[in-house]
C-alpha positions in Angstrom: 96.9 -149.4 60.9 99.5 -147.0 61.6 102.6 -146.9 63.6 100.7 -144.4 66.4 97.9 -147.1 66.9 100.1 -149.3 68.2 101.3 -147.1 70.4 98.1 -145.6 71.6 96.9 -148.2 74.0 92.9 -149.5 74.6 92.3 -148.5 77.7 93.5 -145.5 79.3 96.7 -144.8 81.6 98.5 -148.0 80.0 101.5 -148.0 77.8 102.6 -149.8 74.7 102.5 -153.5 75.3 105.5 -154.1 72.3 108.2 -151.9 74.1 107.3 -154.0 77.4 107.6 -157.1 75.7 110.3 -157.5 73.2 110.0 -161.3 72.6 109.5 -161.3 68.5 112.9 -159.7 68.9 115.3 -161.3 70.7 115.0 -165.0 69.9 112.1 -166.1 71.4 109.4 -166.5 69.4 111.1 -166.6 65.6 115.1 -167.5 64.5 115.3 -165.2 61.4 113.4 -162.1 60.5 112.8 -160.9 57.2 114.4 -158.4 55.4 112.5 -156.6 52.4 113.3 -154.9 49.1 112.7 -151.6 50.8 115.2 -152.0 53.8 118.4 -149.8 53.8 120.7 -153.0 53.7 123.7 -150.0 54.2 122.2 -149.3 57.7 121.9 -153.0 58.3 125.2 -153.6 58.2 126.0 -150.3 60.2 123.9 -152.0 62.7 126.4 -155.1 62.8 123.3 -157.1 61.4 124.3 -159.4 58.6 121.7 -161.1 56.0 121.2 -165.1 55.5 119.6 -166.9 53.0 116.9 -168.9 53.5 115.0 -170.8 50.8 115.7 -168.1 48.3 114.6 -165.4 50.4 117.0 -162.8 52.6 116.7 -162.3 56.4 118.1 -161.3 59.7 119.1 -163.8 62.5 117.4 -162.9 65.7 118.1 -161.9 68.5 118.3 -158.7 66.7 121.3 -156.2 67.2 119.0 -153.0 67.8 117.3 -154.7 71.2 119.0 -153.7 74.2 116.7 -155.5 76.9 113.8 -155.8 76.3 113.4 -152.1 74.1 114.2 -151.6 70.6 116.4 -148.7 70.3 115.5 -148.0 67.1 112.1 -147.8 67.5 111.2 -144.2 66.1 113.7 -144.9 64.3 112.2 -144.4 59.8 114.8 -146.6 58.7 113.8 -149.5 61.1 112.8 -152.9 59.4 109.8 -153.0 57.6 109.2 -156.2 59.4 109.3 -154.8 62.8 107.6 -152.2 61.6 104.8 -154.5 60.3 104.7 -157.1 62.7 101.9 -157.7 64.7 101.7 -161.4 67.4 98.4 -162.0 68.0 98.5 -160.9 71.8 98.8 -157.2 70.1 96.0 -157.7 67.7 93.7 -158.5 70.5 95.0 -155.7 72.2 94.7 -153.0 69.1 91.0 -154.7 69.0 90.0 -153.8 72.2 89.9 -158.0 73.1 92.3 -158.0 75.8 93.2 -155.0 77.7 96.7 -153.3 78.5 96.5 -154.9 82.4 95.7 -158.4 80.7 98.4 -158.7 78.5 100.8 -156.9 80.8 100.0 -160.2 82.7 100.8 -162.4 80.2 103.8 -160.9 79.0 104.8 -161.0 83.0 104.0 -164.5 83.0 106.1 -165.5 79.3 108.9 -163.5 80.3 108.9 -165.0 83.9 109.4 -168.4 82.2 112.0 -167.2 80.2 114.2 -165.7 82.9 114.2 -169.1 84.2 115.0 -170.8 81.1 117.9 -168.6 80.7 119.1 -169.3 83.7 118.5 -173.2 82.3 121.0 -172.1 79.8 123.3 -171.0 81.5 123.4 -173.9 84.2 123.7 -176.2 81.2 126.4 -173.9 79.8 125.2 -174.3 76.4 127.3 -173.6 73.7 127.6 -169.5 73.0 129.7 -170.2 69.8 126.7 -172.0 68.0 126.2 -170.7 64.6 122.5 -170.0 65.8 122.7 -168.6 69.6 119.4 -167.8 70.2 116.8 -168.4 72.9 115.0 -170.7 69.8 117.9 -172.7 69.3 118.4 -173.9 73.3 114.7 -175.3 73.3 114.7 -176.5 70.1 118.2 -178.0 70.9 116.8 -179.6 74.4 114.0 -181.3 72.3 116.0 -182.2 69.6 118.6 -183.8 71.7 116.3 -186.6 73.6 117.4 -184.8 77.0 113.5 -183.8 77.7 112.4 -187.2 77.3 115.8 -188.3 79.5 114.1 -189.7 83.4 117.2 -188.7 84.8 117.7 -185.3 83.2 113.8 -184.7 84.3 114.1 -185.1 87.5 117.9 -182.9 88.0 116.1 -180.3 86.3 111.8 -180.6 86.7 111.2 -176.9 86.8 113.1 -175.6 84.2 111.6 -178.3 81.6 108.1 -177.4 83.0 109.4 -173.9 82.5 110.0 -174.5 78.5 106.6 -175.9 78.1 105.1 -173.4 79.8 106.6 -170.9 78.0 106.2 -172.8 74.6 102.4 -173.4 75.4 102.7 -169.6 76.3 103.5 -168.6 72.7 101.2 -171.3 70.9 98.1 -169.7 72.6 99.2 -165.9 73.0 101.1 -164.6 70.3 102.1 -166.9 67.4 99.0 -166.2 64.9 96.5 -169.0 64.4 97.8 -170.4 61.2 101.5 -169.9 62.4 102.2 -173.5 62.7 104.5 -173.6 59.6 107.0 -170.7 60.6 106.3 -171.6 63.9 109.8 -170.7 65.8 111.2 -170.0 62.7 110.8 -166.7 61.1 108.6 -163.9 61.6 
């Protein structure tokens, strides 16, 4: 598959369903990306992007540096990342496959990124923490479950929507775009 059949939608008159999207990139679906061999680590650090290690093996944290809404701006860019280069959720590979057309995952993506307007405004009602070593849209939901608050009766009701909001959108990902046997990695790393 090559670079111009993502680009080159299904069904006629549509656009490209990644640049609408955006949510493998900026924290939403995945906490680190991966860098390879073949990725200009110079122009990674040009880009203000620093490398972690995790379990032996180098990434990116997400959200990534190049996003600036929803868009990468270095998407015709050569020396982009081989990963975001590579990358394909399965919403897009039913797309590519003629499964789903551009209109139907338009909706969807509507619908996800709907839910996470809302949960960011969650965030910022909560006013989470924006010095935490990991300040990413996976952290705050992990964080929420992590913390006992969704499970908290009193917490639930102050704030009914924004929880049904976060498993919404997490139900969202499961069934749209994390791949089938995603489960390990699952908002984690792409």
């Amino acid at each position: 598959m090559t670079e111009t059949d993502i680009t080159m939608p299904c069904d006629t008159g549509s656009g490209n369903i990644c640049i609408e999207c955006g949510l493998c990139c900026d924290g939403s679906m995945f906490k680190h990306a991966r860098i390879a061999e073949t990725d200009d680590l110079t122009f990674l650090k040009q880009m203000g992007v620093e490398s972690v290690i995790v379990r032996d093996k180098q990434f990116f944290q997400l959200p990534c540096k190049g996003q600036e809404g929803k868009r990468c701006r270095l998407y015709n860019d050569s020396r982009r990342f081989n990963v975001c280069k590579t990358f394909k959720c399965r919403l897009l590979k039913q797309y590519i496959s003629g499964k789903i057309s551009y209109h139907a995952a338009m909706a969807i993506i509507r619908e996800i990124t709907k839910r996470r307007q809302s949960i960011m405004a969650f965030y910022e009602i909560l006013d989470t923490d924006r010095n935490n070593p990991e300040p990413s849209f996976f952290s705050f939901i992990r964080e929420l479950h992590l913390s006992g608050k969704m499970d908290d009766l009193s917490f639930r009701k102050t704030y009914p929507k924004q929880i049904l909001d976060c498993f919404i959108f997490r139900d969202l990902l499961n069934r749209s775009f994390y791949k089938v046997n995603d489960k390990k990695t699952e908002y984690y790393e792409r």
